[in-house]
KETOR-276660 format. One record per residue: x, z, y of N, C-alpha, C, CB in turn; residue number from 1. Coordinates in pm, whole numbers. Glycine has a CB too. Layout:
      nx      nz      ny     cax     caz     cay      cx      cz      cy     cbx     cbz     cby  pos
       X       Z       Y       X       Z       Y       X       Z       Y       X       Z       Y  NUM
...
This chain:
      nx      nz      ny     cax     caz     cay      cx      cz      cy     cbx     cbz     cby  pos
   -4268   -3106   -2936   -4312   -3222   -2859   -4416   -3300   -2938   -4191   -3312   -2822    1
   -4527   -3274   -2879   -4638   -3379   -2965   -4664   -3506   -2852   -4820   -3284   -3010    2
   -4678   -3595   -2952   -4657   -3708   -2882   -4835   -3811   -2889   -4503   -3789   -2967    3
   -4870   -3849   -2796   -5003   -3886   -2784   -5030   -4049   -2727   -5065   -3777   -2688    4
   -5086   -4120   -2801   -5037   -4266   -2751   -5201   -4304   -2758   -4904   -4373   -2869    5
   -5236   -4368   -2623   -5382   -4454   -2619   -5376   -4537   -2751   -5401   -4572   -2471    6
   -5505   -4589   -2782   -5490   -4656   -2867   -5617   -4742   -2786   -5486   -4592   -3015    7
   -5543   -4865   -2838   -5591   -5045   -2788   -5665   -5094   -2901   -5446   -5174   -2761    8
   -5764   -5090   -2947   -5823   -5155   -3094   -5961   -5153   -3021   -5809   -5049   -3271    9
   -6003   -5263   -3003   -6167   -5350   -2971   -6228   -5283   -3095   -6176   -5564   -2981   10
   -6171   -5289   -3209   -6307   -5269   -3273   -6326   -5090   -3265   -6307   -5340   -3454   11
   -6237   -5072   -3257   -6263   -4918   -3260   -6345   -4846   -3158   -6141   -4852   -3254   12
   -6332   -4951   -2994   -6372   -4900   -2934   -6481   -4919   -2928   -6328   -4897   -2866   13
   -6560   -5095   -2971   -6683   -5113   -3002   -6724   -5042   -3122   -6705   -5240   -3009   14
   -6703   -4978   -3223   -6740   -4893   -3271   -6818   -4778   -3225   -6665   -4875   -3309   15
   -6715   -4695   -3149   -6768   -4583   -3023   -6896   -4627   -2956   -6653   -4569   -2889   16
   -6900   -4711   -2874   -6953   -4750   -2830   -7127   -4781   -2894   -6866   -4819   -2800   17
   -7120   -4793   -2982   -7210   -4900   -3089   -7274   -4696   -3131   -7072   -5053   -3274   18
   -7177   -4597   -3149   -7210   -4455   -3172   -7299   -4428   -3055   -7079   -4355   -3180   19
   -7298   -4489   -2930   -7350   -4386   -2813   -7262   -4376   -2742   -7391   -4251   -2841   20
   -7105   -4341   -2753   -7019   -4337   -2604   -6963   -4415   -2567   -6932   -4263   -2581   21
   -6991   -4370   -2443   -6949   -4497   -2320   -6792   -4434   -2196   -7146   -4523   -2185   22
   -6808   -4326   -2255   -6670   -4313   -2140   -6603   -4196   -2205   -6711   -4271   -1950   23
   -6505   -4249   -2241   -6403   -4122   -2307   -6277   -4181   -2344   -6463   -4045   -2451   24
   -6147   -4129   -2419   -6031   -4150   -2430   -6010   -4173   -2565   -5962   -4059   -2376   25
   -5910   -4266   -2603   -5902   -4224   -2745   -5790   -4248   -2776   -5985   -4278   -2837   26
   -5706   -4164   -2868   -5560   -4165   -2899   -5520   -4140   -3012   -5494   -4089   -2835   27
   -5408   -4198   -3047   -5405   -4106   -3176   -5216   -4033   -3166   -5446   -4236   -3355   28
   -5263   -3881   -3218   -5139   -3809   -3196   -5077   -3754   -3332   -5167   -3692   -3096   29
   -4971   -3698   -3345   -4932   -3621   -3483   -4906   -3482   -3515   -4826   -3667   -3524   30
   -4996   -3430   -3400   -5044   -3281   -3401   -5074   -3233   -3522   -5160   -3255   -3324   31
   -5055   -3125   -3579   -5088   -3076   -3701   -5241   -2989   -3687   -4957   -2984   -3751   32
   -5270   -3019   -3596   -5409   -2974   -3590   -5521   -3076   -3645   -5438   -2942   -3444   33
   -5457   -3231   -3609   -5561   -3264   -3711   -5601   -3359   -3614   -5674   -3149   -3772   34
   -5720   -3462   -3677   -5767   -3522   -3554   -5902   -3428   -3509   -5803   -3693   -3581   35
   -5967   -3449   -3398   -6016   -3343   -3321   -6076   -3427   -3191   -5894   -3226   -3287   36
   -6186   -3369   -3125   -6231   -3403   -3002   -6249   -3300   -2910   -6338   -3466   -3013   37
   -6242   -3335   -2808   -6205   -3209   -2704   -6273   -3287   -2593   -6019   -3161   -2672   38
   -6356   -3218   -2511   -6482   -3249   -2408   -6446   -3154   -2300   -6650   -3218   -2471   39
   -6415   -3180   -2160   -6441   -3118   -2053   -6506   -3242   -1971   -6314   -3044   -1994   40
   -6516   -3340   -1889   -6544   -3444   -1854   -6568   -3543   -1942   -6474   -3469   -1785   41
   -6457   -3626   -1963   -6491   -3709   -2070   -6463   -3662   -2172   -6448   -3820   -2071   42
   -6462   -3735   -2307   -6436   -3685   -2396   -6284   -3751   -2441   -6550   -3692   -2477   43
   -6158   -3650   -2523   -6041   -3688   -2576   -6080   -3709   -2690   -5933   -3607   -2567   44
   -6045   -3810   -2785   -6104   -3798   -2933   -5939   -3872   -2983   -6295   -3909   -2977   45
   -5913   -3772   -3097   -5792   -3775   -3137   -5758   -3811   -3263   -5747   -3676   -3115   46
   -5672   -3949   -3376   -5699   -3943   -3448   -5529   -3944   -3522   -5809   -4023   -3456   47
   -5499   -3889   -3653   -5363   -3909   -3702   -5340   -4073   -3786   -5335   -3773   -3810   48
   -5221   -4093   -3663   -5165   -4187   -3770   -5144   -4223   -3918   -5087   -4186   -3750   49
   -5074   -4106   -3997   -5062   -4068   -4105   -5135   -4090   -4203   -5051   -3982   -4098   50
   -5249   -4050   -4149   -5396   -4041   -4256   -5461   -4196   -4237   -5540   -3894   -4191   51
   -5469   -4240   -4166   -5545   -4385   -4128   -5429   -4489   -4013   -5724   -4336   -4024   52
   -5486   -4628   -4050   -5370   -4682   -3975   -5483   -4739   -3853   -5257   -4812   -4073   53
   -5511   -4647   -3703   -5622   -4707   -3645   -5588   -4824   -3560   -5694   -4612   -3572   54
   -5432   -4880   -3538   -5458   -5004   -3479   -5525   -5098   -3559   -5346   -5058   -3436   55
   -5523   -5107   -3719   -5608   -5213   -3758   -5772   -5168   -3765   -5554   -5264   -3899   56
   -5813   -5046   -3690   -5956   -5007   -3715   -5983   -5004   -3840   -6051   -5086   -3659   57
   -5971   -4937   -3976   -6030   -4893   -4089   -6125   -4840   -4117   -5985   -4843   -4132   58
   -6173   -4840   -4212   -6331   -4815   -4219   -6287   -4594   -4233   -6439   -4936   -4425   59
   -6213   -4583   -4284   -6164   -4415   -4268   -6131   -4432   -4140   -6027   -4344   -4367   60
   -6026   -4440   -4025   -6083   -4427   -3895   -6211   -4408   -3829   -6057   -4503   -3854   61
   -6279   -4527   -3877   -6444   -4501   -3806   -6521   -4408   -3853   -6543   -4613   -3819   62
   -6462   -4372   -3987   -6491   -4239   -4041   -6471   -4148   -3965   -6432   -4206   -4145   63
   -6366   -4129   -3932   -6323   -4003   -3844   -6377   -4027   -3747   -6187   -3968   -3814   64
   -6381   -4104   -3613   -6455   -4086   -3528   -6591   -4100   -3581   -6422   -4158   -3430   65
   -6668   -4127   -3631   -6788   -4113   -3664   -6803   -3929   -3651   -6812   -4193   -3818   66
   -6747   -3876   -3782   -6752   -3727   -3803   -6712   -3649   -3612   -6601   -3684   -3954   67
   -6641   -3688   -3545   -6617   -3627   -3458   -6701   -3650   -3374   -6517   -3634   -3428   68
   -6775   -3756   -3330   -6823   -3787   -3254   -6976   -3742   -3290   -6781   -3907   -3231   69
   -7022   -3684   -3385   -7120   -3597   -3439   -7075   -3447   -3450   -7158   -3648   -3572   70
   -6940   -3426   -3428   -6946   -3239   -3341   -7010   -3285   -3205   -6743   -3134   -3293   71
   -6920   -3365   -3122   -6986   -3369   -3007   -7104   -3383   -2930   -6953   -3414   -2981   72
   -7169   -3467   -3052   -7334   -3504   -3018   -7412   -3350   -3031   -7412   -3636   -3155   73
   -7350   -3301   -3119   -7399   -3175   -3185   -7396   -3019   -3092   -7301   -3163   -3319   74
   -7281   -3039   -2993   -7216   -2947   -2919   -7183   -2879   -3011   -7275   -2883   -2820   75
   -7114   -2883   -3140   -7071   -2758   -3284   -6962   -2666   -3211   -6974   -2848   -3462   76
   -6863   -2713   -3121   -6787   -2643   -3091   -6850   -2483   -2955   -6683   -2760   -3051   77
   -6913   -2545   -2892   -6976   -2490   -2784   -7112   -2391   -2889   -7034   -2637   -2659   78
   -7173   -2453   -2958   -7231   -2372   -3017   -7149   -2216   -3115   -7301   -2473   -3089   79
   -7031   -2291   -3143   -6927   -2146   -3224   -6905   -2042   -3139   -6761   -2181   -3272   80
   -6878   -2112   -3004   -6833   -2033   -2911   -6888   -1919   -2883   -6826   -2087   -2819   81
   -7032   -1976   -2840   -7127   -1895   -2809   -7210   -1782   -2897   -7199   -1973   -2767   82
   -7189   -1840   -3008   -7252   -1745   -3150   -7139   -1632   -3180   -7273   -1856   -3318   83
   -6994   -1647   -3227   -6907   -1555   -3199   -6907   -1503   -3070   -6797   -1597   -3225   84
   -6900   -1517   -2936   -6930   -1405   -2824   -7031   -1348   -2825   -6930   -1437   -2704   85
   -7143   -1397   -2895   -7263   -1328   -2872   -7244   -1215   -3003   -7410   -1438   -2876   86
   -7211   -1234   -3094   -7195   -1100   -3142   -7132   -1003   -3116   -7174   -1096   -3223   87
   -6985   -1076   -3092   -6884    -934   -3045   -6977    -859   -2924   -6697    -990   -2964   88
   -7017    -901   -2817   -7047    -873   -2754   -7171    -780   -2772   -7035    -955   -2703   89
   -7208    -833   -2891   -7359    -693   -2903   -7316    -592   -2983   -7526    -742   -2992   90
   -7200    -622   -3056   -7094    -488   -3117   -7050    -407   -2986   -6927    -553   -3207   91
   -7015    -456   -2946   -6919    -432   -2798   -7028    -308   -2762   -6907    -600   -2648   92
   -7097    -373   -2748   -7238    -305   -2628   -7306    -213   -2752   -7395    -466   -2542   93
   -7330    -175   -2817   -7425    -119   -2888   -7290       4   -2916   -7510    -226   -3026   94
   -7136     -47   -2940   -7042      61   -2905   -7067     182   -2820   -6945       5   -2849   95
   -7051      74   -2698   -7035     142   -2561   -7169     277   -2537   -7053      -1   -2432   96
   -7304     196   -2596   -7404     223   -2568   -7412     370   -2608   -7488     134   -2615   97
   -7397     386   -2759   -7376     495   -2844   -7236     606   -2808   -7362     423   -2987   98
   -7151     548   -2719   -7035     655   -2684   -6984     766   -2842   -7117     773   -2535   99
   -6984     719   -2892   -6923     800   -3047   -6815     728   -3132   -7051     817   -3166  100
   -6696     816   -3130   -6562     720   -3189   -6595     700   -3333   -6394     801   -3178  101
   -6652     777   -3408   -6719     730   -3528   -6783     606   -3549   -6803     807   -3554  102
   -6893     608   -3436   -6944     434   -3437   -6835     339   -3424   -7044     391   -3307  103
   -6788     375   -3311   -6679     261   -3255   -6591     202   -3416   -6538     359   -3115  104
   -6569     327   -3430   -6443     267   -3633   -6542     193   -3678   -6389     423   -3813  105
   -6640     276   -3710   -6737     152   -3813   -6784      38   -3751   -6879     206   -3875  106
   -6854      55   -3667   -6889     -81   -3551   -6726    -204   -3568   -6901      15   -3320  107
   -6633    -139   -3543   -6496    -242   -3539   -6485    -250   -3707   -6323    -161   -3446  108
   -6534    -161   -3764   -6452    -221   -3918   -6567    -341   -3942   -6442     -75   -4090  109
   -6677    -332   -3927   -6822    -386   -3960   -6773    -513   -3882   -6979    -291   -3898  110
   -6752    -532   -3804   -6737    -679   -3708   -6572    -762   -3726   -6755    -624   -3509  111
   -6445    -621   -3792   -6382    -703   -3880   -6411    -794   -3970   -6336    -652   -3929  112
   -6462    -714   -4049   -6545    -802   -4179   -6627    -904   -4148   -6641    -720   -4261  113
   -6722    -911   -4109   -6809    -996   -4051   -6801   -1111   -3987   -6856    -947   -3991  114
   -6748   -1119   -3868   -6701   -1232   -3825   -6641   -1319   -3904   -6633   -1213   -3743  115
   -6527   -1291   -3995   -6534   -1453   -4006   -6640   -1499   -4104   -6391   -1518   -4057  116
   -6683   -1410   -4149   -6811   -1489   -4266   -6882   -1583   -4209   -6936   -1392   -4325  117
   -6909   -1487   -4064   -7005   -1579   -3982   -6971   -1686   -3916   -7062   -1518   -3893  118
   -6851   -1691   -3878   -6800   -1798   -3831   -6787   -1913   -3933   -6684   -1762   -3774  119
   -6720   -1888   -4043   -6710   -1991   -4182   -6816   -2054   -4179   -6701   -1930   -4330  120
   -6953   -1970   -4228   -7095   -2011   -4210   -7134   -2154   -4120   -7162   -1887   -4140  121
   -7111   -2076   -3961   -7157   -2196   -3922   -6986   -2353   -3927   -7237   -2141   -3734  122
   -6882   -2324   -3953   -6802   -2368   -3912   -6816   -2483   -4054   -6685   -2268   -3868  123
   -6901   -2437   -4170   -6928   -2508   -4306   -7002   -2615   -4291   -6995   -2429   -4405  124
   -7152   -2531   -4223   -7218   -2626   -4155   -7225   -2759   -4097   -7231   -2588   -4100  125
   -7139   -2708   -3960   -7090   -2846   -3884   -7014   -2954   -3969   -6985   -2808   -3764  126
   -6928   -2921   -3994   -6818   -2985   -4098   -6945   -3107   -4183   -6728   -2825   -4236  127
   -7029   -2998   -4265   -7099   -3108   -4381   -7153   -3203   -4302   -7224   -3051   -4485  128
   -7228   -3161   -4227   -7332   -3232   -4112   -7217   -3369   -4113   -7362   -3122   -3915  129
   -7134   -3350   -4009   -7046   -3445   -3952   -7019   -3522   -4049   -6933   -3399   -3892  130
   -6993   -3470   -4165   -6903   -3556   -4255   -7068   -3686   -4353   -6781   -3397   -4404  131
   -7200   -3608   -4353   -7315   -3677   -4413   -7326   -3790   -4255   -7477   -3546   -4461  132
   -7302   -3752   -4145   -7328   -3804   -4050   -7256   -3972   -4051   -7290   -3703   -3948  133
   -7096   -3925   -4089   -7030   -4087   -4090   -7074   -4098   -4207   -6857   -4127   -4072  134
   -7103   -4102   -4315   -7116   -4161   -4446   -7229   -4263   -4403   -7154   -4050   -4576  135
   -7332   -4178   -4311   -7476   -4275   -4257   -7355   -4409   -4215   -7605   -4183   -4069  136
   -7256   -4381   -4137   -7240   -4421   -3998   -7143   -4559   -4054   -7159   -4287   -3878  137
   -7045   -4514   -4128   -6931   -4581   -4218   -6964   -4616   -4351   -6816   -4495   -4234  138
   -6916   -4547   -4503   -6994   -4527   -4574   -6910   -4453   -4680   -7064   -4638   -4599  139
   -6969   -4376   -4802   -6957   -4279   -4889   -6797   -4295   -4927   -7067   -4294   -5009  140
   -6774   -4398   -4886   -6590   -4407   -4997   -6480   -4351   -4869   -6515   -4651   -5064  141
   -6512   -4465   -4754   -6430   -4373   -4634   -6407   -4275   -4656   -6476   -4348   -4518  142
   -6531   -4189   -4622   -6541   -4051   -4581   -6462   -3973   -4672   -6681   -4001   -4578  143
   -6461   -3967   -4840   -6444   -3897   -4968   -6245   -3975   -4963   -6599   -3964   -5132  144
   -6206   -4121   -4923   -6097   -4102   -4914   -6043   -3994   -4762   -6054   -4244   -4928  145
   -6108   -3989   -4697   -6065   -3916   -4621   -6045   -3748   -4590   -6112   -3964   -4562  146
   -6146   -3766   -4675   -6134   -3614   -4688   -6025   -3588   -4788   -6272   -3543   -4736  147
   -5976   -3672   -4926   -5862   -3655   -4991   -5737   -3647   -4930   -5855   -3738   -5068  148
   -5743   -3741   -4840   -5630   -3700   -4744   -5574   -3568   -4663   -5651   -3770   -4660  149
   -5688   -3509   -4596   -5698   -3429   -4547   -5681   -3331   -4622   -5777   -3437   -4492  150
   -5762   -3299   -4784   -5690   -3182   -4842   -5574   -3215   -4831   -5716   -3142   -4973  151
   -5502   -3303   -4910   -5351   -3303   -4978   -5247   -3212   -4847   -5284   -3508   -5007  152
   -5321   -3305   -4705   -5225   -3247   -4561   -5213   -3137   -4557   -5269   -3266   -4423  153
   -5348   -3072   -4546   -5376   -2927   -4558   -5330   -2806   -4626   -5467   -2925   -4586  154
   -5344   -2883   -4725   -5267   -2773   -4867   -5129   -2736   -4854   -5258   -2851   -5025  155
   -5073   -2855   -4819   -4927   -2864   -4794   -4861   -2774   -4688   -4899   -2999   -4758  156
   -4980   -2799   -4569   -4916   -2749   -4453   -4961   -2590   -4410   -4950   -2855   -4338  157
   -5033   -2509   -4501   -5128   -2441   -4443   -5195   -2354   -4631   -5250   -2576   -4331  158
   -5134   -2268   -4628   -5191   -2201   -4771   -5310   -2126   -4799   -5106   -2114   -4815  159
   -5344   -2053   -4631   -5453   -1995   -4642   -5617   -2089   -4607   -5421   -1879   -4551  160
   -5579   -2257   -4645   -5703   -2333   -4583   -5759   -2316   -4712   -5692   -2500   -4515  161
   -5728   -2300   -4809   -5855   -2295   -4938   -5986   -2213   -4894   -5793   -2205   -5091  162
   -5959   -2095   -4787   -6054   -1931   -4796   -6101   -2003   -4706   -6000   -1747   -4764  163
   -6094   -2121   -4591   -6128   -2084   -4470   -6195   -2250   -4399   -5980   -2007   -4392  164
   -6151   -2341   -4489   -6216   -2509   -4413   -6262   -2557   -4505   -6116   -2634   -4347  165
   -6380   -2660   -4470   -6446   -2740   -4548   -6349   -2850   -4654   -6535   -2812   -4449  166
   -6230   -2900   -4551   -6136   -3019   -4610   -6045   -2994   -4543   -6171   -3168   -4603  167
């Protein structure tokens, strides 16, 4: 049961606001995924209690929405999407194309390997971006306590995040 509660803080929302958005949700939940934004209509932008206390709006809160609200400006997620399908898909096809189970092993071992490099790549990317983005937005101490946070969570909860996230 994850539990998801609006959150009521003026400044937070004039914050947002003061970023560019004007219509979206904001909550904070204790999902172990983390805080996170999620866009089909409006936007959900999600932040953990734990790590920041956002009814008093903290300058690490606005951190975090800052950083999130620069995937979204960014489309980072929609852009992953599309860069991982577009490869499998030209593995896929250049498979098919060639009809030889020989290709097919190597083609699948080759796109084992591969993918996640490529995904890390751009997934490194976004991450720095976002995170130089609130430092503009908030400033250098937020961000660096926040990201301390975020390792310590991480580490704890999750052994293989050293190979695989920015923080």
């Amino acid at each position: 049961d994850i539990r998801y509660e609006e959150i009521h803080s003026d400044e937070l929302h004039n914050f947002l606001k003061n970023l560019g958005e004007r219509d979206y949700y904001l909550y904070e939940t204790e999902s172990q995924s983390g805080a996170g934004i999620f866009r089909m209509f409006k936007p959900n932008i999600y932040i953990i209690p734990e790590q920041t206390d956002p009814q008093e709006a903290t300058n690490e809160s606005k951190a975090v929405l800052a950083h999130e609200f620069s995937h979204m400006e960014n489309r980072d997620n929609l852009v992953i999407s599309i860069v991982g399908n577009l490869y499998i898909f030209t593995l896929t096809l250049s498979t098919v194309l060639i009809s030889n189970l020989l290709v097919l092993i190597v083609t699948s071992f080759i796109a084992l390997l591969t993918t996640p490099i490529i995904m890390n790549y751009f997934h490194h990317r976004f991450e720095y971006r976002a995170d130089r983005f609130a430092t503009k937005k908030v400033n250098e101490r937020a961000v660096q306590n926040r990201l301390r946070r975020n390792t310590h969570r991480y580490i704890n909860n999750y052994p293989y995040i050293p190979y695989s996230q920015t923080h």
